[in-house]
LUMSETI-830371 format. One record per residue: x, y, z of N, C-alpha, C, O in turn; residue in three letters; residue number from 1. Coordinates in steps of 0.2 Angstrom, whole numbers, plus 5000, padded with zeros to 4 digits. Layout:
BEGIN
+------+------+------+------+------+------+------+------+------+------+------+------+------+------+
:  n_x :  n_y :  n_z : ca_x : ca_y : ca_z :  c_x :  c_y :  c_z :  o_x :  o_y :  o_z : resn : resi :
+------+------+------+------+------+------+------+------+------+------+------+------+------+------+
:    X :    Y :    Z :    X :    Y :    Z :    X :    Y :    Z :    X :    Y :    Z :  ala :  NUM :
...
+------+------+------+------+------+------+------+------+------+------+------+------+------+------+
***
This chain:
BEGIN
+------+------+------+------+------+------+------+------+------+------+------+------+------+------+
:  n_x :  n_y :  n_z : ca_x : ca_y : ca_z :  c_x :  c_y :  c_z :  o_x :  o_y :  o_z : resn : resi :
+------+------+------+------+------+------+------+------+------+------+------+------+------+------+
: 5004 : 4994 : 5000 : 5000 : 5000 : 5000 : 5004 : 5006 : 5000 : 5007 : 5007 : 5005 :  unk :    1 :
: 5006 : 5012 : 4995 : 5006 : 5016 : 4994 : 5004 : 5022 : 4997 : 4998 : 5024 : 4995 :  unk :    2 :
: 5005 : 5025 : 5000 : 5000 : 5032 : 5002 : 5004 : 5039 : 4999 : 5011 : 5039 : 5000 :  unk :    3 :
: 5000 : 5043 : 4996 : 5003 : 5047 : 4990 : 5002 : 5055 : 4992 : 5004 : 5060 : 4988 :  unk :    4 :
: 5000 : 5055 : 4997 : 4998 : 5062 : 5000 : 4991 : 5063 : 5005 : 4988 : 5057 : 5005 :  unk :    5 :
: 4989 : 5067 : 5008 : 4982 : 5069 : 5010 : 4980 : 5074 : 5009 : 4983 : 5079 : 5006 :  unk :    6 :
: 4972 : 5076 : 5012 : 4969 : 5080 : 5007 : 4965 : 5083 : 5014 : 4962 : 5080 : 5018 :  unk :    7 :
: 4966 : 5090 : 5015 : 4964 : 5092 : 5021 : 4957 : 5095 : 5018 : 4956 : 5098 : 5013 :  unk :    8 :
: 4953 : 5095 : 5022 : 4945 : 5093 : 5022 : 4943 : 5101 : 5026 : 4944 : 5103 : 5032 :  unk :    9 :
: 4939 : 5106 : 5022 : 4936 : 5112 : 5025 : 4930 : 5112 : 5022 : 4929 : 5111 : 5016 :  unk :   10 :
: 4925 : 5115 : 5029 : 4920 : 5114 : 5026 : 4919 : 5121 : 5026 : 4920 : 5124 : 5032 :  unk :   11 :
: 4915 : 5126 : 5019 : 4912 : 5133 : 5020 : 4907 : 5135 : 5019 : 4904 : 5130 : 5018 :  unk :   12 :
: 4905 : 5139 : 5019 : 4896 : 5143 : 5019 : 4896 : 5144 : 5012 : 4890 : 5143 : 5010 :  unk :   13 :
: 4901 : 5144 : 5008 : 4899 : 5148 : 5002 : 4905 : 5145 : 4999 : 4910 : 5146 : 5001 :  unk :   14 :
: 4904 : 5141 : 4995 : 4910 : 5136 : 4991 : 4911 : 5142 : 4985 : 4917 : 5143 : 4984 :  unk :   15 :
: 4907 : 5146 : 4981 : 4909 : 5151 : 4978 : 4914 : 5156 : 4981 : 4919 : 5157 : 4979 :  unk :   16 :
: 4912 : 5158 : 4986 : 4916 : 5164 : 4988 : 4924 : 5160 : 4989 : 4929 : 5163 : 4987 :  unk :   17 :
: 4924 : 5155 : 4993 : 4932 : 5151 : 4996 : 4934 : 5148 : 4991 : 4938 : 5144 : 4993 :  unk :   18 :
: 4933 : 5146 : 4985 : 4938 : 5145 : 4978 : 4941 : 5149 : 4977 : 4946 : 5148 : 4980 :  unk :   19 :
: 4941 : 5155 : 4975 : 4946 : 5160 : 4971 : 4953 : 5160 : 4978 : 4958 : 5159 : 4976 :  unk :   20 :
: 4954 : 5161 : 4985 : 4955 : 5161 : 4991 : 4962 : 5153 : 4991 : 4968 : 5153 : 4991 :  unk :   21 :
: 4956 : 5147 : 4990 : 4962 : 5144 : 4990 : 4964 : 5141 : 4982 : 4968 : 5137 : 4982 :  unk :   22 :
: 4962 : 5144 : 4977 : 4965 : 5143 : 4970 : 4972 : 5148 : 4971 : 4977 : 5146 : 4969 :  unk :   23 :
: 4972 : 5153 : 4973 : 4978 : 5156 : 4973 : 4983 : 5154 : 4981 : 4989 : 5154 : 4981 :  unk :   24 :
: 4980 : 5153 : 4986 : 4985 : 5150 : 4989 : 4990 : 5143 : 4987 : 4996 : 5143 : 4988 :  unk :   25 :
: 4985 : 5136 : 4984 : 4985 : 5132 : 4981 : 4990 : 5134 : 4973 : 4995 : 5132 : 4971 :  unk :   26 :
: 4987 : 5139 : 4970 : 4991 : 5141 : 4964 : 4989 : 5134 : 4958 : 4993 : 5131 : 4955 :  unk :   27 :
: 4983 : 5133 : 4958 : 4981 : 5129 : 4954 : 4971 : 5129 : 4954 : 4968 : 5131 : 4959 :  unk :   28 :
: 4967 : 5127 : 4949 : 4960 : 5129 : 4947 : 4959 : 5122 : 4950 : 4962 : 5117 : 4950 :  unk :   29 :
: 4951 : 5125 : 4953 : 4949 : 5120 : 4957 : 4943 : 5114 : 4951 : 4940 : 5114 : 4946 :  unk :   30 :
: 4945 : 5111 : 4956 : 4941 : 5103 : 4952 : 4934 : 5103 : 4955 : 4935 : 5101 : 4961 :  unk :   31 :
: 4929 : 5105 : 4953 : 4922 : 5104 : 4958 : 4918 : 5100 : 4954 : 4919 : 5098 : 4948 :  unk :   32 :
: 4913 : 5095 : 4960 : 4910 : 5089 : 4960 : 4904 : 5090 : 4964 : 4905 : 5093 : 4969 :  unk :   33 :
: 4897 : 5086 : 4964 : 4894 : 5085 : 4969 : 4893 : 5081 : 4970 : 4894 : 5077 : 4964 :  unk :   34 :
: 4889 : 5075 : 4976 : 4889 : 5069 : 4978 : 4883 : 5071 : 4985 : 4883 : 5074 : 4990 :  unk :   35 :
: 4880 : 5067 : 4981 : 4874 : 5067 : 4990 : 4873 : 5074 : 4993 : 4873 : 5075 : 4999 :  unk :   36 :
: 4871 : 5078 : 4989 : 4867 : 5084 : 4990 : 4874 : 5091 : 4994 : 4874 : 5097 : 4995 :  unk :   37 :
: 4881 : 5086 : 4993 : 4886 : 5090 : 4994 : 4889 : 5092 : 4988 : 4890 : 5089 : 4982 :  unk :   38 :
: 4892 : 5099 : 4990 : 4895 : 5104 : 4983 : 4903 : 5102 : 4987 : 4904 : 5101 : 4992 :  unk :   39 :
: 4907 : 5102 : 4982 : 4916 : 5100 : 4985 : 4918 : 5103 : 4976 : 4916 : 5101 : 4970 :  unk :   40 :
: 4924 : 5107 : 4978 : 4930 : 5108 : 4976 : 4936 : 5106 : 4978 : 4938 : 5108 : 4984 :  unk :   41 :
: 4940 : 5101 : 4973 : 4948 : 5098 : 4977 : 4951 : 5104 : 4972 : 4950 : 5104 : 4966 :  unk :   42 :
: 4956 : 5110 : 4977 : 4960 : 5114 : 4976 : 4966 : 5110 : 4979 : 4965 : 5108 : 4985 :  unk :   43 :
: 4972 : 5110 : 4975 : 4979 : 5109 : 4977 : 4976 : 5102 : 4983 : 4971 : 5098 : 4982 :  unk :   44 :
: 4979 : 5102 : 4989 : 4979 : 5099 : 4994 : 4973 : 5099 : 5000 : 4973 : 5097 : 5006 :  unk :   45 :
: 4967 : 5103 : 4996 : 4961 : 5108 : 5000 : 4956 : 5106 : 4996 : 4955 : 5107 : 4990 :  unk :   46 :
: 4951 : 5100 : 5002 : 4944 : 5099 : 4998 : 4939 : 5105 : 5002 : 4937 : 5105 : 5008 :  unk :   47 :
: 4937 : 5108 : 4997 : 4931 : 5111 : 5000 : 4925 : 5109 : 5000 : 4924 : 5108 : 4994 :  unk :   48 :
: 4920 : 5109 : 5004 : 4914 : 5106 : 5007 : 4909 : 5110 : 5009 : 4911 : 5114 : 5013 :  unk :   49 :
: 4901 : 5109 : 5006 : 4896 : 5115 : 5008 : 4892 : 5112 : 5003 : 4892 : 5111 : 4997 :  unk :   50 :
: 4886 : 5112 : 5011 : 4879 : 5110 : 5009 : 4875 : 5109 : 5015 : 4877 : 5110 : 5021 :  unk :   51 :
: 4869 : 5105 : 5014 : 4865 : 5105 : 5020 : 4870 : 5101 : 5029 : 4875 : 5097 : 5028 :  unk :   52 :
: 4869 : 5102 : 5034 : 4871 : 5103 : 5038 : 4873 : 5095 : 5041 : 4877 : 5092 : 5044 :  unk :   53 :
: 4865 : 5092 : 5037 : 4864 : 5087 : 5042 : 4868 : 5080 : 5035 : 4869 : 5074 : 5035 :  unk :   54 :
: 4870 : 5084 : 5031 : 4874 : 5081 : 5026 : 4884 : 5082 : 5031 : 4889 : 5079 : 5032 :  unk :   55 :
: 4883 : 5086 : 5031 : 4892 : 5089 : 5034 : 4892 : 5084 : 5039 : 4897 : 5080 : 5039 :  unk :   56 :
: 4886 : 5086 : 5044 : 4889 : 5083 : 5050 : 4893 : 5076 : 5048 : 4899 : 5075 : 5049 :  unk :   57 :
: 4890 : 5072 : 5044 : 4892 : 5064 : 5044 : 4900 : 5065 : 5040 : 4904 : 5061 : 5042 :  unk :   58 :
: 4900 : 5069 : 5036 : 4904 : 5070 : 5034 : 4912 : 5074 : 5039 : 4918 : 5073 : 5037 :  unk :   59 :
: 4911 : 5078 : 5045 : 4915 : 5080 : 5049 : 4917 : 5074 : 5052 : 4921 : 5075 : 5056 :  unk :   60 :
: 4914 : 5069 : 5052 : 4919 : 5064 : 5056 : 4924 : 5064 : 5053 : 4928 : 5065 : 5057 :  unk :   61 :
: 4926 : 5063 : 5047 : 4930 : 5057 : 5045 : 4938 : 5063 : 5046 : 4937 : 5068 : 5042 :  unk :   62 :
: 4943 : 5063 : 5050 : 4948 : 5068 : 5049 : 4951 : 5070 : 5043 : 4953 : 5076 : 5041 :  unk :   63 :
: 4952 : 5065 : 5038 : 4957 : 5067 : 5034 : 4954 : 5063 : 5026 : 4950 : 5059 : 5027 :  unk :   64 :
: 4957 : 5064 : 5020 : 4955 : 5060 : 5016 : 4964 : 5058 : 5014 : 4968 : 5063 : 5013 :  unk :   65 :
: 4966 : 5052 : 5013 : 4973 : 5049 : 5011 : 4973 : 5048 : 5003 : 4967 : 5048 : 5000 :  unk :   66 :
: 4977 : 5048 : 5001 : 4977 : 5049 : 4994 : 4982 : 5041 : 4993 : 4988 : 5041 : 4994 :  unk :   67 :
: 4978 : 5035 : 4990 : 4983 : 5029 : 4987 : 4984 : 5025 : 4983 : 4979 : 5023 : 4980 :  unk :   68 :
: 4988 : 5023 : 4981 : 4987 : 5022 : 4975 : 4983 : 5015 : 4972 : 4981 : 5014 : 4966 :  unk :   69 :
: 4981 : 5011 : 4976 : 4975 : 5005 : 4977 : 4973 : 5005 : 4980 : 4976 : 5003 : 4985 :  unk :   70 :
: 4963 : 5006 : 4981 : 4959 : 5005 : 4987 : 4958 : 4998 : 4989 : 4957 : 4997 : 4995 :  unk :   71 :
: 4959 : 4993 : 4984 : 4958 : 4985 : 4987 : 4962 : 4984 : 4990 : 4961 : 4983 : 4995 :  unk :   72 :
: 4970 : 4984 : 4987 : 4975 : 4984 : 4993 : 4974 : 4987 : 4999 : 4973 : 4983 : 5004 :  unk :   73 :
: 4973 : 4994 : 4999 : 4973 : 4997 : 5005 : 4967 : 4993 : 5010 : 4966 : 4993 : 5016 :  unk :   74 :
: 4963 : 4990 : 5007 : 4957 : 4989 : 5012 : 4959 : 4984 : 5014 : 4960 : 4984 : 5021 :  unk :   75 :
: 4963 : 4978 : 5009 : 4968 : 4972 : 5013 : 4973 : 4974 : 5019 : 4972 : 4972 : 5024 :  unk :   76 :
: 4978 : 4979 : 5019 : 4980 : 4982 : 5023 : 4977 : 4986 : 5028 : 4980 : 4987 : 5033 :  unk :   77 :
: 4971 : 4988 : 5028 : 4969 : 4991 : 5034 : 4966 : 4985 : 5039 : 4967 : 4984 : 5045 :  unk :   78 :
: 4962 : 4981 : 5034 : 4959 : 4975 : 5039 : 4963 : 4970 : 5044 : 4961 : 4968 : 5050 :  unk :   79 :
: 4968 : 4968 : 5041 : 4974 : 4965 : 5042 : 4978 : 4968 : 5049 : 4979 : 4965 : 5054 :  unk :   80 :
: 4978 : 4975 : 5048 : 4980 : 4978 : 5053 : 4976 : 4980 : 5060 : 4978 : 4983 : 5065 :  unk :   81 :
: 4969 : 4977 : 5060 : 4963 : 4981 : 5064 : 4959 : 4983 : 5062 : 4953 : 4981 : 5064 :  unk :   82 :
: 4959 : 4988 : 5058 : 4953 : 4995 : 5057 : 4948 : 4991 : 5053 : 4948 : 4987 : 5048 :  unk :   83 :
: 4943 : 4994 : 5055 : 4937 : 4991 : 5052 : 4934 : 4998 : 5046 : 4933 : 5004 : 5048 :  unk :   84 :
: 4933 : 4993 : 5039 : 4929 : 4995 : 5035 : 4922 : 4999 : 5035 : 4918 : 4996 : 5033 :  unk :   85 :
: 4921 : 5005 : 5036 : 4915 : 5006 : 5037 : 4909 : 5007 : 5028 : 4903 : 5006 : 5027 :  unk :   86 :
: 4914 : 5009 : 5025 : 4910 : 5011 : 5018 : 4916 : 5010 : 5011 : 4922 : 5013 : 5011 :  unk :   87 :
: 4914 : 5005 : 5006 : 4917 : 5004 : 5002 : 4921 : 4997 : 5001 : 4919 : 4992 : 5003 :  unk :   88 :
: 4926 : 4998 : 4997 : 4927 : 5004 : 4991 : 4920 : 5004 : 4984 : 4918 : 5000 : 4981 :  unk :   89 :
: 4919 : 5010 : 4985 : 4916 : 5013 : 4979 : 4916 : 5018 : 4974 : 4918 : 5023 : 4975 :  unk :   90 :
: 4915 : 5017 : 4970 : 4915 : 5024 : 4963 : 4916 : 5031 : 4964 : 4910 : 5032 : 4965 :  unk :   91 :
: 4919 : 5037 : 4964 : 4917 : 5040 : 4966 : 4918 : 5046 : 4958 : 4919 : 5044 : 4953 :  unk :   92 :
: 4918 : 5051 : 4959 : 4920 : 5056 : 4954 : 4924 : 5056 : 4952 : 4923 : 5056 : 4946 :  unk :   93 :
: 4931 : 5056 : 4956 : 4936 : 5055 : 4956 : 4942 : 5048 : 4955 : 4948 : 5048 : 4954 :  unk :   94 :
: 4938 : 5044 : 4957 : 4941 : 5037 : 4958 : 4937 : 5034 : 4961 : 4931 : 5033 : 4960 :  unk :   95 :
: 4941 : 5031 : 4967 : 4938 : 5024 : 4969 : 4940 : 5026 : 4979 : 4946 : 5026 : 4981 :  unk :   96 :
: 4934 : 5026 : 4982 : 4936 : 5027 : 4990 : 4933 : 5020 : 4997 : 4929 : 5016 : 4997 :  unk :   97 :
: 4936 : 5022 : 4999 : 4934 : 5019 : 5005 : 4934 : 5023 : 5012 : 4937 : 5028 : 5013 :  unk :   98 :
: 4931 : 5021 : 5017 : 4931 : 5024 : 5023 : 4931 : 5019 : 5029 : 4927 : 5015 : 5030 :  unk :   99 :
: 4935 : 5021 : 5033 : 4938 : 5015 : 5039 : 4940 : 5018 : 5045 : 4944 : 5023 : 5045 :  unk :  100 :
: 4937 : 5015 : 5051 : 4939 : 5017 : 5055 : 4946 : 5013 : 5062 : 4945 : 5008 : 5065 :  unk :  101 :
: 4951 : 5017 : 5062 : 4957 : 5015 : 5064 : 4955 : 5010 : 5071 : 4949 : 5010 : 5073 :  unk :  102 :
: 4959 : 5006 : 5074 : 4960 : 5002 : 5080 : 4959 : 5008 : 5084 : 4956 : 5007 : 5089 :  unk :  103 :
: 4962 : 5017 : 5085 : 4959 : 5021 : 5090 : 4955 : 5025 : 5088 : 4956 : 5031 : 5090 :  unk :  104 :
: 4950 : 5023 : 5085 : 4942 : 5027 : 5083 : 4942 : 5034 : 5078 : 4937 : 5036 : 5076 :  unk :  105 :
: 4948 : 5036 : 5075 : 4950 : 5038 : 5072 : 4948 : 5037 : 5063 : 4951 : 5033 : 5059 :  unk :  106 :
: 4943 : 5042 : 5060 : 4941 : 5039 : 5053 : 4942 : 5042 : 5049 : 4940 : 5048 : 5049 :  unk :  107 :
: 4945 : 5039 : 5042 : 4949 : 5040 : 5036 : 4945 : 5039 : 5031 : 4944 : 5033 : 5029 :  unk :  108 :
: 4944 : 5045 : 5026 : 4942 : 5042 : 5020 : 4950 : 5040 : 5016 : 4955 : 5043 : 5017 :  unk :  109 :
: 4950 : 5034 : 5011 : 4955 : 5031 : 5007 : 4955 : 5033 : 4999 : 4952 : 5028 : 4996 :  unk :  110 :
: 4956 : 5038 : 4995 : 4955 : 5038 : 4990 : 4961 : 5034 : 4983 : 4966 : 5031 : 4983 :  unk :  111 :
: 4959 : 5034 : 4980 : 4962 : 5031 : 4972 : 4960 : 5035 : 4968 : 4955 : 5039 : 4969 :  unk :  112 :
: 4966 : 5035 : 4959 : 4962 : 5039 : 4956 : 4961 : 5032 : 4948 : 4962 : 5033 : 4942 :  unk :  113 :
: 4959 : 5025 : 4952 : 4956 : 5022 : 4947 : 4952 : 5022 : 4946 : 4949 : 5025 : 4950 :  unk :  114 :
: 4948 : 5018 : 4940 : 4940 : 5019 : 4936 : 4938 : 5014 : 4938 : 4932 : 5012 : 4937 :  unk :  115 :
+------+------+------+------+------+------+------+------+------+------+------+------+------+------+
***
């Protein structure tokens, strides 16, 4: 298992107004997507997130999104290791994710960028 970077997770009132903000901090154009009633821009290393509340909430658990290079691996190694599988792997926008919660309660989404 590979881990290829992570992707820090903010969530805004106004996903228009905090692109331009982190496209130039970042210094790269944002990639926007929606899923389950959420609006997200992945800027540089900065996912931004905004929409209904009771959408967020489930979404602020998860601390961090990992960036790797295989979710089925990664799932073999996470399970092997402890952590239990909560969601996945499945299709996303972007790739292919999973979400797992660590042996100290601690929960990660796992991304890939395969089809």
């Amino acid at each position: 298992m590979d881990i290829l970077g992570a992707t820090l997770r903010i969530y805004v009132d106004d996903l228009d107004k905090a692109i331009p903000f982190y496209e130039g901090l970042a210094g790269g154009r944002a990639h926007r997507f929606e899923r389950g009633g959420v609006e997200a821009a992945a800027v540089g290393c900065f996912l931004l997130m905004s929409g209904p509340e009771s959408q967020l909430e489930v979404l602020r658990k998860i601390t961090a999104t990992v960036a790797v290079t295989d979710v089925e691996e990664t799932h073999r190694v996470l399970t092997s290791l402890g952590a239990d599988v909560i969601a996945g792997p499945v299709p996303t926008p972007a790739g292919r994710n999973l979400i797992a919660r660590h042996p100290d309660g601690t929960i990660y989404e796992y991304v890939d960028r395969q089809a």
